[in-house]
MARDRENGU-504229 format. One line per field, with one value per residue (C-alpha): residue in three letters; x, y, z. Coordinates in steps of 0.25 Angstrom, whole numbers, always signed. Each point is the difference from the previous one (the first is absolute). Layout:
resn: ALA,...
c1: X,...
c2: Y,...
c3: Z,...
***
This chain:
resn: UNK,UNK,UNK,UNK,UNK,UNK,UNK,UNK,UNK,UNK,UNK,UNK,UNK,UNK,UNK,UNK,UNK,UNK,UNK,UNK,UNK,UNK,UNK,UNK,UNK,UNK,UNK,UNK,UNK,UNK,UNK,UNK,UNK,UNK,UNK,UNK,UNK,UNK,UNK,UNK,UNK,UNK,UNK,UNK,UNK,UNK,UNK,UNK,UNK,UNK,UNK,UNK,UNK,UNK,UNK,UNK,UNK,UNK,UNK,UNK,UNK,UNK,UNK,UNK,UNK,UNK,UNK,UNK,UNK,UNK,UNK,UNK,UNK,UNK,UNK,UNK,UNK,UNK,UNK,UNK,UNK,UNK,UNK,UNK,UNK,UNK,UNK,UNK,UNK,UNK,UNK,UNK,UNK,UNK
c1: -271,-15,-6,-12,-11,-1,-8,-5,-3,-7,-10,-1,-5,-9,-6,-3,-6,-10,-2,-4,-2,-14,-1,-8,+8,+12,+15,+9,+15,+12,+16,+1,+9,-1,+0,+15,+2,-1,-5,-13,-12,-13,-13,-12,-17,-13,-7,-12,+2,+13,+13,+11,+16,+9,+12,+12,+14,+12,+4,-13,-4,-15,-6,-18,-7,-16,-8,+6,+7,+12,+11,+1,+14,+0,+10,-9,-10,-9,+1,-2,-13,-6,+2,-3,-13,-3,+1,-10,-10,+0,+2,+12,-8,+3
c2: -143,-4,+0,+6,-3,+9,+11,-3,-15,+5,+9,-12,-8,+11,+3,-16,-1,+12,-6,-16,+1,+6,+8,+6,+10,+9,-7,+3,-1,+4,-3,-10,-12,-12,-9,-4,+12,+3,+12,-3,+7,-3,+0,-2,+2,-8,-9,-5,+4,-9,+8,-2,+3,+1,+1,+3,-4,+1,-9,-11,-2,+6,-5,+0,-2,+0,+0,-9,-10,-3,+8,-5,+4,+3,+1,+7,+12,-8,-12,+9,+6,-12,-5,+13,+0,-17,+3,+11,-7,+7,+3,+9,+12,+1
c3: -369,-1,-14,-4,-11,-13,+1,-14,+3,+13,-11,-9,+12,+5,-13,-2,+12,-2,-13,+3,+16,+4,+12,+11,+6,-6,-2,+11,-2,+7,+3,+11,+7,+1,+13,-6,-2,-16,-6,-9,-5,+5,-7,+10,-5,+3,-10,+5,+16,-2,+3,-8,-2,-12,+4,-12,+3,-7,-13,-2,+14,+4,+12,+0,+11,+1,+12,+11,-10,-1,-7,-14,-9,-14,-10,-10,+0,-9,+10,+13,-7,-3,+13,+8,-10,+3,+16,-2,-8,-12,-13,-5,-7,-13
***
């Protein structure tokens, strides 16, 4: 049976992300799959004209990916934040 992530650590992740990440354009979010299959919940905006993806799995397992990098997996939502923010060239808003 696939596992989903919390819906209350899905709203933790989406209010810290509103809070530190700045954006252009409104959060987009939504169920999906992925390529293996796995259920997650994907965050997608634009900082900056970059595109960006947050996507929340279940347990400690977030995957970012900015622009045309590569993927990057965190164990952390402070680690994934600060990395999301470093490939974006900014600041965490305060």
């Amino acid at each position: 049976m696939p596992r989903y992530p919390r819906h209350k650590r899905i709203a933790i992740i989406i209010g810290q992300i509103r809070q530190f990440v700045p954006m252009d354009k409104p959060l987009e979010m939504g169920w999906r799959k992925s390529l293996n299959d796995v259920p997650n919940f994907r965050l997608q905006s634009q900082t900056q004209e970059r595109e960006w993806t947050f996507d929340i799995y279940a347990g400690d397992y977030l995957v970012v990916s900015v622009g045309d990098r590569l993927t990057e997996v965190c164990h952390s939502v402070p680690s994934a934040i600060t990395y999301l923010c470093r490939m974006l060239g900014v600041s965490p808003n305060k």
